[in-house]
C-alpha positions as CSV (number, residue, x, y, z in Angstrom):
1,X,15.7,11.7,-6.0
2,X,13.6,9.3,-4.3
3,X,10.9,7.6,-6.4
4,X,7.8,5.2,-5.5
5,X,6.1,3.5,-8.9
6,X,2.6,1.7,-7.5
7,X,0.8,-0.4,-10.3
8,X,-1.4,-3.8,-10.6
9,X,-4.4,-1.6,-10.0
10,X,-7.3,-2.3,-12.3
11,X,-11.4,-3.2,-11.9
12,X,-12.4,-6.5,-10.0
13,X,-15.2,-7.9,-9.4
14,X,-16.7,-8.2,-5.6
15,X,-14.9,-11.4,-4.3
16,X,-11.8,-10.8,-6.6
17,X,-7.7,-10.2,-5.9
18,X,-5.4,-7.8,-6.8
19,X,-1.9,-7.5,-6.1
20,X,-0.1,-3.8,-6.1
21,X,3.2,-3.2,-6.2
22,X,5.2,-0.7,-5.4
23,X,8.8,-0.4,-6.7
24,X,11.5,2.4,-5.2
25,X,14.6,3.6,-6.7
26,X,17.0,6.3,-5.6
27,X,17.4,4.7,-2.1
28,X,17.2,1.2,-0.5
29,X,14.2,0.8,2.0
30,X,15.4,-2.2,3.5
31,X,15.5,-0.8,6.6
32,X,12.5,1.6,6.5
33,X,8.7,1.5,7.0
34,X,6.6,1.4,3.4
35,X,3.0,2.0,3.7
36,X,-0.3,1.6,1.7
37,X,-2.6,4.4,2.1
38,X,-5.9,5.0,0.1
39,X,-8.8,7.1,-0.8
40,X,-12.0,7.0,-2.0
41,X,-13.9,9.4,-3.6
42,X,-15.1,12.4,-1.6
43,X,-13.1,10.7,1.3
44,X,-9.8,11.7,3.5
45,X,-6.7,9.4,2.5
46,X,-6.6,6.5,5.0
47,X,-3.8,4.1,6.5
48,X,-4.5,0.4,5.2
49,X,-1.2,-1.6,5.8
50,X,2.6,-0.8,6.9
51,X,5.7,-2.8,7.0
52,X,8.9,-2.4,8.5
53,X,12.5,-3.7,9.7
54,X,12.1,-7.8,10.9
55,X,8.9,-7.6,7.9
56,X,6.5,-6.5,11.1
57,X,3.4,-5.8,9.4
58,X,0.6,-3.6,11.2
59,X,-3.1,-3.5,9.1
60,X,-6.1,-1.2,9.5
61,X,-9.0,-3.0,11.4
62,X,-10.9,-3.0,7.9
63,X,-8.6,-5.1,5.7
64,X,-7.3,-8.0,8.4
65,X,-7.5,-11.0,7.4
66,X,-7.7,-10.2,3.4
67,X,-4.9,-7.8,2.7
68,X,-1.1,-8.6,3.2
69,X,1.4,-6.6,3.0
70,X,5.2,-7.9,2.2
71,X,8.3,-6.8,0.7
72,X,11.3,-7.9,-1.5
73,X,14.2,-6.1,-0.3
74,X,16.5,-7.4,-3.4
75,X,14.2,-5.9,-5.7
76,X,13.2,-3.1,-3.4
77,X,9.6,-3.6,-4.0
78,X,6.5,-4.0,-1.3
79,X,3.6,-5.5,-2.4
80,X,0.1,-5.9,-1.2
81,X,-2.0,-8.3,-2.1
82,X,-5.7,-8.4,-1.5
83,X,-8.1,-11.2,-1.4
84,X,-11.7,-11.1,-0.7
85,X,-12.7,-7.5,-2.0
86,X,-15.6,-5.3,-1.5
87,X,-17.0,-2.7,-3.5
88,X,-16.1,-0.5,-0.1
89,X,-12.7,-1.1,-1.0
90,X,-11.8,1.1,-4.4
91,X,-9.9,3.9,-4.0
92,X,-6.7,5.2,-5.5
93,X,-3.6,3.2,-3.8
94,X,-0.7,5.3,-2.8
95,X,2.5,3.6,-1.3
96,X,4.3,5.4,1.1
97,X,8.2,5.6,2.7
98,X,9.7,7.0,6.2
99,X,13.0,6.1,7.7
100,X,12.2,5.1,11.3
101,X,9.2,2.8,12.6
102,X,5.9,2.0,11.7
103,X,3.6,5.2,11.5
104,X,-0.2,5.7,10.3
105,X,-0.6,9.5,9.3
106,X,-0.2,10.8,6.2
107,X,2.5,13.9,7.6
108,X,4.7,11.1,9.2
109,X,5.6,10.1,5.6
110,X,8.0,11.7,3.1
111,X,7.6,10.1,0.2
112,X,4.9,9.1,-2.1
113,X,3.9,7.7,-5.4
114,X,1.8,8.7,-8.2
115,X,-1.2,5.9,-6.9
116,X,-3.0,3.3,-8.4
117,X,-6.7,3.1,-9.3
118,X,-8.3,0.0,-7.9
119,X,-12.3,-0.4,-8.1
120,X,-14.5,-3.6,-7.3
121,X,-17.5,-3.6,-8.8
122,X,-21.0,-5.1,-7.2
């Protein structure tokens, strides 16, 4: 059974940084592509950062330059830390696994976690 634990969610203020992190067990994901994904309320889940094998990162448009996404393979643990955030950015956090390369939809992962809460206040 393949499990994905997020957490380091919590409120912040506009300006602020959080780090998630997201901790697997039940497989190794060295060599696989974790995701971030989040959604707002009201909103569609969206693609925010992905890494994969050689730690090649790929980041929505939105979040360049203040997210970054990285991993610990010995722990089996990605992170993302964020720097610089807006009130546009809460959302629940969901981290994401597939075998194979880097992927943004939601189908193209099979495996999720339970999501963190993240909210930046004005």
């Amino acid at each position: 059974q393949v499990q994905l634990v997020e957490s380091g969610g919590g409120l912040v203020q506009t300006g602020g940084s959080l780090r998630l992190s997201c901790a697997a067990s039940g497989r190794t994901f060295s060599s696989a592509c974790m995701a971030w994904f989040r959604q707002a309320p009201g909103k569609e889940r969206e693609f925010v950062a992905a890494i994969w094998s050689g730690d090649s990162t790929y980041y929505t448009d939105s979040v360049k330059g203040r997210f970054t996404i990285s991993r610990d393979n010995a722990k089996n643990t990605v992170y993302l830390q964020m720097n610089s955030l807006k009130p546009e950015d809460t959302a629940v956090y969901y981290c994401a696994a597939r075998t194979g390369g880097v992927a943004v939809r939601i189908p193209d992962y099979g495996y999720w976690g339970q999501g963190t809460q993240v909210t930046v206040s004005s």
